[in-house]
N, C-alpha and C positions, 0 to 999 in steps of 0.2 A: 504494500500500500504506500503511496505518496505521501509525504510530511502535508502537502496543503490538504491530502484527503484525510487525513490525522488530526489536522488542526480543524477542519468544518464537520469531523465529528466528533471530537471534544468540547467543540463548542457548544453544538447540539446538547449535546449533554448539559451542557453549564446552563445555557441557556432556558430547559426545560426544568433543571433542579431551580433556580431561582425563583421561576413563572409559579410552579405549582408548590413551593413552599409559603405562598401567601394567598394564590387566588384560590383555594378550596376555601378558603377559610374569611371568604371576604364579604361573602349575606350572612354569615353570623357575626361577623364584627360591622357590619353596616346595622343589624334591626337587632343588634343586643348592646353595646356600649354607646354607640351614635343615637339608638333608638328609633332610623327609619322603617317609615310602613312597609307592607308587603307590596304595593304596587311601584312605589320607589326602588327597591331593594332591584325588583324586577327589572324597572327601566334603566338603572346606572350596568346591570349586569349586561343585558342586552347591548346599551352602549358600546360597550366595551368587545362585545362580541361582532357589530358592525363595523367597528372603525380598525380590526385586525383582520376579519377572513373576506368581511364586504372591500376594505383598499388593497389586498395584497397584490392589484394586476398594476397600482399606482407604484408601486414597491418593483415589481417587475420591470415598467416599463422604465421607470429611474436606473435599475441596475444595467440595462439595457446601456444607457443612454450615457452611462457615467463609470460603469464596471463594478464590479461586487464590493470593490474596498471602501469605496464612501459610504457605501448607503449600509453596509452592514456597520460601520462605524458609527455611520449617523444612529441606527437603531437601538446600538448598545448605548449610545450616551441619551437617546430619549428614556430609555428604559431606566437607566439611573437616577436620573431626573422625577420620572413618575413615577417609583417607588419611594423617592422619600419625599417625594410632594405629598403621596400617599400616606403615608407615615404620620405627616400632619393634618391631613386635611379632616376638619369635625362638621363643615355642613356639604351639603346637597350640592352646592354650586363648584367647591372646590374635590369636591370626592368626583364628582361627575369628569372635571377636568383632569385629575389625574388618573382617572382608569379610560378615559378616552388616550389621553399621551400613550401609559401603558401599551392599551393594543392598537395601535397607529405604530408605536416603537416595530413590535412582532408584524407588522405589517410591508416596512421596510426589511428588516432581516432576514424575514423565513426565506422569501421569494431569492432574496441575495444567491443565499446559503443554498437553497435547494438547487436553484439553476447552474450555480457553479459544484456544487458537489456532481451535479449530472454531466455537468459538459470535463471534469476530471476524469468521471468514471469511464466515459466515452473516448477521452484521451489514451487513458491509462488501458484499454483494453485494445485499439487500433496500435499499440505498441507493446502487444503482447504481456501485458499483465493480464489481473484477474476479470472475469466478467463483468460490464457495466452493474448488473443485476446484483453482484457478488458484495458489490461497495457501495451500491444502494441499499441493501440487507443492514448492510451494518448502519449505514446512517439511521438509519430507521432502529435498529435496535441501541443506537444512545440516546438520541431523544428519546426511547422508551424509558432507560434504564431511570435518565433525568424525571422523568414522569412517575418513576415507580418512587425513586427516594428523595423526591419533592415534599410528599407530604408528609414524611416521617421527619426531615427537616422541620416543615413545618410543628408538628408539633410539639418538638420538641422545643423549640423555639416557642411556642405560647404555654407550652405548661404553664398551669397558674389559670387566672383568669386577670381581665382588664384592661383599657387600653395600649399600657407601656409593653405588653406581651405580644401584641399584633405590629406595634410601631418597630421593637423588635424584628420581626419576624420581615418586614417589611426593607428597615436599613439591609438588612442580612442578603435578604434577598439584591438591593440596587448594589452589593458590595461584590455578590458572584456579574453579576452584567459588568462590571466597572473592571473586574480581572479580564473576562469574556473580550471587552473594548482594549485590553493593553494589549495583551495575546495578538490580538487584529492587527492592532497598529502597527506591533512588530516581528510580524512574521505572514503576513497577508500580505502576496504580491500584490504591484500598484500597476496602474493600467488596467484594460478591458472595455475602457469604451471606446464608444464610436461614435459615428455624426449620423446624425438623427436622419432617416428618408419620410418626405410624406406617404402618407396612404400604410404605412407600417401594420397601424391599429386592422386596417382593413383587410391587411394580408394576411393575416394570426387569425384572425375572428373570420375571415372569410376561405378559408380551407376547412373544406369538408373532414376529410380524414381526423383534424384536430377536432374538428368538435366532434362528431360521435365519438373521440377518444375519452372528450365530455362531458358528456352525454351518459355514457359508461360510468364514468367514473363518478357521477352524482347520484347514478343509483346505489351504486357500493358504499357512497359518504351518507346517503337518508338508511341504508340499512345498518351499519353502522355504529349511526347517533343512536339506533337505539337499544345502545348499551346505558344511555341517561333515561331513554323514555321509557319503552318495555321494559328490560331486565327490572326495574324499581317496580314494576304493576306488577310485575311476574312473582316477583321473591313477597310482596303485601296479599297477594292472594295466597301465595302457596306455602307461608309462615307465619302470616300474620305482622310482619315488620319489614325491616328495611338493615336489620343489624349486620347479616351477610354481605352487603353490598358491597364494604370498602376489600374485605377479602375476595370478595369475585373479582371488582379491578384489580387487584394485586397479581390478581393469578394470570389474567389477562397482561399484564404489563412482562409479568417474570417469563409467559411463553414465548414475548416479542423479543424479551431480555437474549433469551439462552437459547429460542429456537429457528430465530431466523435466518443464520446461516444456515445450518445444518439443511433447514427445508429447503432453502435456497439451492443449496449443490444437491438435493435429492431432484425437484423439484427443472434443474438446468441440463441436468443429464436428458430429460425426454422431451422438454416443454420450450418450444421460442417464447420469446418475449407476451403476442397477445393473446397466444395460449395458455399461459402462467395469469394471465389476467381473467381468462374464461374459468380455467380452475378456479381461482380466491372467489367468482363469485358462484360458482357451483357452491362452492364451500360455505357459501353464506347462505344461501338458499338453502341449503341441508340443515341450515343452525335456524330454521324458522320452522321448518317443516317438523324437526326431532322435535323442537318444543313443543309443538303440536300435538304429538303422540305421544310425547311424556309430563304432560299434563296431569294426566289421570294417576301417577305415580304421586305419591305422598313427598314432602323432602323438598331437596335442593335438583335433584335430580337432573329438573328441564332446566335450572335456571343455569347450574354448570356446565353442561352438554352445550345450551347456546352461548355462555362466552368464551369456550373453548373454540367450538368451529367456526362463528365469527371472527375469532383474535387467530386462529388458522388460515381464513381467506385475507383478512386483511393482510397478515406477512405475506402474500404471494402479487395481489393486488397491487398493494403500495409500491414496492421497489420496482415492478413489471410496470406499472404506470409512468413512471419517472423517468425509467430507461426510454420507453418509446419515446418520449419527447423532443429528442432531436434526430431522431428520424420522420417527424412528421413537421419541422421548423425550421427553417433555418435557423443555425446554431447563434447567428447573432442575433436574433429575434426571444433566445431560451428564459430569458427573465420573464419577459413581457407575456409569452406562453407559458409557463410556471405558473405566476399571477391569476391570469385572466382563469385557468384550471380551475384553482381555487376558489377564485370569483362566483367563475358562473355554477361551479356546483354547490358553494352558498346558498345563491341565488335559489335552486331548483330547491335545497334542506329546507331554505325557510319559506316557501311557498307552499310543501306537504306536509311541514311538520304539525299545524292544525288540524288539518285533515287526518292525519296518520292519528292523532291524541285522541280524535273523537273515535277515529276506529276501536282503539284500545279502550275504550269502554265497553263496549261490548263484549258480553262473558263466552265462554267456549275456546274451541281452537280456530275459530273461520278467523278472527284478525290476522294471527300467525299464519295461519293458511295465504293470506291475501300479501303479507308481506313478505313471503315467500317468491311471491312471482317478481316483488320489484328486481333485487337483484337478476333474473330471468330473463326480464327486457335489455339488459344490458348485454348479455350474451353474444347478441345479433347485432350490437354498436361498435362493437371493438374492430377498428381497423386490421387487417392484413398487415403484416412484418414487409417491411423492405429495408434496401442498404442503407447509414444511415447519411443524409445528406452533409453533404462537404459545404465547409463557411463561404456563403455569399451564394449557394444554390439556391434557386428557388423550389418548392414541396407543389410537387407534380400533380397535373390534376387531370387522373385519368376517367377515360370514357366508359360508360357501361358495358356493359358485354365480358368475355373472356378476359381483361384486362383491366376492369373495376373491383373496387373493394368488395371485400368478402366480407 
């Protein structure tokens, strides 16, 4: 592995242990020491969640336009900033603005980070290294790892109760982004951009291939999410609580942790690229269906089974998706299509996730039955493999017939 692919998954890691050693914990320190209501608690969270996965094609199209080193620099020093603004902030007005800063920060960096770990991986494997796939795995399994011992940070850092335990928890956290920021500064090669062409936006967003790529991938991110929305209806029916919960994600974080190499070289022995993508959502679709048939089991039984074979599809899914990306972009376009990914499959999460909520009221397996097929529709979206394009190609647009996408 490459020291630069070393260093943007370490950082990953750092990055993910800071985030989630404070945001699990931030509607019980909003509607317990601050004292705001539940429809507030609501809207600052939401905020927060718009101005990170809603801007990351802004994020994109900046790394594009400027290269990874600024803007991941820029991220890590908003991020410092908004955790200890965070730290202090006791009304509505200034809490709002520092979890807005917050995820605007990770809006800028993820896209950085992800587009250049992708166009590494794609280096490092055209020069006979490891598989693009192989070094997307791993990226993926340190953001996990960071995700998994975020919030044991966390709470170890709030033991106690109070405000001074969250403001804690809080500096701690803008103190790993502020190592995250030094690390960049000195050791993140400089260069990467380029000069801006018009009509750019309309050549990313207007290739078919990429968007059914999607397309795809926003049915795998609504199936998914709900690991927040089912799984918690699922374990309140079938125990009567919610206490299992945090060991279900654990177990889900510690399979991403330990398993996704292993699957990965199991997995690249048989499978290209959006074959590996058709598996994870097979995989997913199996984790809605079992729940369905193990239902009627007493126990945790359906609730493990689904965040097994869901945390199963997603390790094949995710780094399979990443990889194709500069085979369906130009490579100088990679930010800006990282981005808009994210974007638009945002976009598609928070347009079904009301619909998906009312579903899950309704008692039986037909919900699970019916969220079974989303990932299913994705099947038929996923682009055909081809070579991957050379910088400054432009992403072919072939005709139907023997010669169009599969």
């Amino acid at each position: 592995m490459t020291p630069l692919a070393r260093l943007l998954i370490t950082s990953q890691f750092a990055f993910n242990l800071g985030f989630f050693a404070v945001l699990p914990y931030l509607a019980g320190h909003l509607g317990g020491a601050l004292g705001f209501g539940g429809a507030l608690v609501g809207l600052v969270l939401g905020l927060r969640t718009f101005s990170q996965q809603g801007l990351f094609v802004v994020g994109g199209a900046l790394t594009d336009r400027y290269g990874p080193r600024p803007v991941v620099l820029a991220g890590c020093a908003l991020r410092v900033v908004g955790f200890a603004w965070l730290a202090l902030a006791e009304n509505p007005w200034t809490v709002t603005g520092a979890v807005v800063l917050v995820g605007f920060a990770a809006a800028l960096f993820s896209p950085a980070v992800e587009s250049e770990i992708a166009r590494e991986a794609l280096r490092a494997e055209r020069s006979g290294g490891p598989r693009r796939t192989r070094t997307l795995a791993r990226f993926s399994a340190g953001g996990q790892a960071g995700a998994l011992l975020g919030p044991a940070l966390g709470a170890l850092l709030l033991y106690g109760t109070g405000d001074a335990h969250f403001r804690t928890a809080c500096l701690a956290g803008a103190a790993v982004f502020a190592l995250v920021l030094a690390a960049h500064a000195r050791l993140m090669p400089r260069g990467g951009g380029r000069e801006r062409h018009p009509g750019e936006w309309r050549t990313v967003l207007g290739e078919r291939r990429f968007l059914r790529l999607a397309l795809a991938y926003s049915t795998y991110l609504l199936a998914y999410n709900q690991l927040y929305l089912a799984l918690p209806a699922e374990l309140d029916r079938a125990t009567g609580s919610q206490a299992a919960l945090g060991w279900l994600f654990a177990l889900s974080s510690a399979l991403v942790v330990f398993g996704s190499a292993p699957l990965e070289r199991l997995a690249a022995t048989r499978l290209d690229g959006p074959a590996m993508v058709r598996a994870g959502l097979l995989l997913i679709a199996a984790a809605f269906a079992a729940t369905a048939a193990l239902r009627t089991y007493e126990g945790l039984w359906a609730a493990a089974t689904f965040t097994v074979l869901l945390t199963l599809g997603q390790m094949l899914v995710l780094p399979a998706t990443r990889a194709l990306l500069p085979d369906l972009v130009d490579e100088r376009r990679l930010g800006l299509a990282t981005g808009a990914l994210s974007s638009l499959s945002g976009l598609v999460v928070l347009a079904a996730s009301a619909p998906v909520g009312a579903l899950l009221d309704h008692p039986g397996p037909t919900p699970w039955l019916l969220l079974a097929t989303t990932p299913l529709l994705g099947l038929a979206l996923v682009p055909a493999a081809r070579g991957p394009l050379a910088p400054g190609a432009k992403a072919p647009r072939r005709a139907n017939g023997p010669q169009g996408v599969s």
